[in-house]
C-alpha positions as CSV (number, residue, x, y, z in Angstrom):
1,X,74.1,65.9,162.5
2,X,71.5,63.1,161.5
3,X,72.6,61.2,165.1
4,X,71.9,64.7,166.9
5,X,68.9,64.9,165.1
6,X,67.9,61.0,166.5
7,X,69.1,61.2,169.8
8,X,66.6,64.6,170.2
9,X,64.1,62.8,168.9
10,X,64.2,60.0,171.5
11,X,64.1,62.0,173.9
12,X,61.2,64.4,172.9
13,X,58.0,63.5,175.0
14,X,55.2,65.2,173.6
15,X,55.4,66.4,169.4
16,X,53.6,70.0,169.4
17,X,50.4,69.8,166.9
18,X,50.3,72.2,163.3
19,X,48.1,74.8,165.1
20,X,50.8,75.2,167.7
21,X,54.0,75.3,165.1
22,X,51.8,77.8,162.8
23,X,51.1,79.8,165.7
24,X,54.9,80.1,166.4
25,X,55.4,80.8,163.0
26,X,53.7,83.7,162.7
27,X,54.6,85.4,165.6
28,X,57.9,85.6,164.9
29,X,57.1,86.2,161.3
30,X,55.3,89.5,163.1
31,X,58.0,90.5,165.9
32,X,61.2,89.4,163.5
33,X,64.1,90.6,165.3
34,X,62.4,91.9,168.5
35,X,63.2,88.8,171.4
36,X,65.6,86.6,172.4
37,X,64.3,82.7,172.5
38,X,63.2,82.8,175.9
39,X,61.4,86.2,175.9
40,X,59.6,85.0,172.4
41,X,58.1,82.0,174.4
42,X,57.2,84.1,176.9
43,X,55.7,86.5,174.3
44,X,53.3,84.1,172.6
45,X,49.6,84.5,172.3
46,X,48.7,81.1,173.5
47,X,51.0,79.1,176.4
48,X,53.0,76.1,175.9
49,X,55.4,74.0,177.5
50,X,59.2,74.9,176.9
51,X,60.1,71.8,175.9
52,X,57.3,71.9,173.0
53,X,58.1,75.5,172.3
54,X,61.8,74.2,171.9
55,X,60.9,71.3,169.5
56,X,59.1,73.8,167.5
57,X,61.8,76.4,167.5
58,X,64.6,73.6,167.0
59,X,62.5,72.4,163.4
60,X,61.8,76.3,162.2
61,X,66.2,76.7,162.5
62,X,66.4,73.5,160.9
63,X,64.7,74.4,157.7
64,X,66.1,77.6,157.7
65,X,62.5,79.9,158.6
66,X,64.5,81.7,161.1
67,X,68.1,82.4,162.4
68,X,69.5,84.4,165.4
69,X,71.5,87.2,164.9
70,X,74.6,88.3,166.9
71,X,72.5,89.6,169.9
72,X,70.5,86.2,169.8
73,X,67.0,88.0,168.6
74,X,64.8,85.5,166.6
75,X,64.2,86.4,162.8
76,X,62.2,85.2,160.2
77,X,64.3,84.9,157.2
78,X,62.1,82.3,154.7
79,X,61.0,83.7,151.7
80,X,58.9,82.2,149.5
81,X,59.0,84.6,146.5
82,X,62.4,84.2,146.8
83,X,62.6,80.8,146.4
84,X,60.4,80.6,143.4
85,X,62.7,83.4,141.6
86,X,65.4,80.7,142.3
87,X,63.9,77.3,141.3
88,X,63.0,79.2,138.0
89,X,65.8,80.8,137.1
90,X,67.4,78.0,135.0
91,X,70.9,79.1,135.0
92,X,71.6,78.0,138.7
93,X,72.5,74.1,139.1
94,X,72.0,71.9,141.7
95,X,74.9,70.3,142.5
96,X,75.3,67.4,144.6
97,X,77.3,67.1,147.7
């Protein structure tokens, strides 16, 4: 997966600035579950390139902010609160791979 990762990397032309992946974030954060990839980007407040709008979309699956469910709809599945409850609760081990 890391040489996916590079080869993408090598052949993205322009990086999209924090403004632009913030923006992204919080639309689908607000419209979780209501478009498809293509009719999010056509959705958004504020008009970007596809390819940009892909580089952004690529990193929020990556990290696990959002996930597509069976009908492909975008939705926002990070939770921070959830996280925290996790990370404190010192019965769970982290376990290495």
């Amino acid at each position: 997966m890391a040489l996916a990762s590079t080869e993408k990397m090598a052949k993205i032309i322009h990086y999209p600035r924090l403004d632009t992946v913030l923006m992204v974030e919080e639309f689908i954060r607000e419209h979780s579950g209501e478009y498809k990839k293509r009719a999010l980007w056509e959705n958004l407040p504020r008009k970007m390139m596809y390819g940009t709008f892909q580089v952004v979309f690529d990193y929020l699956l990556e990290c696990g902010k959002i996930a597509r469910d069976s009908e492909g709809k975008v939705c926002w599945i990070w939770s921070p609160a959830l996280v925290k409850k996790y990370l404190a609760d010192r019965s769970l081990v982290v376990r290495g791979a």
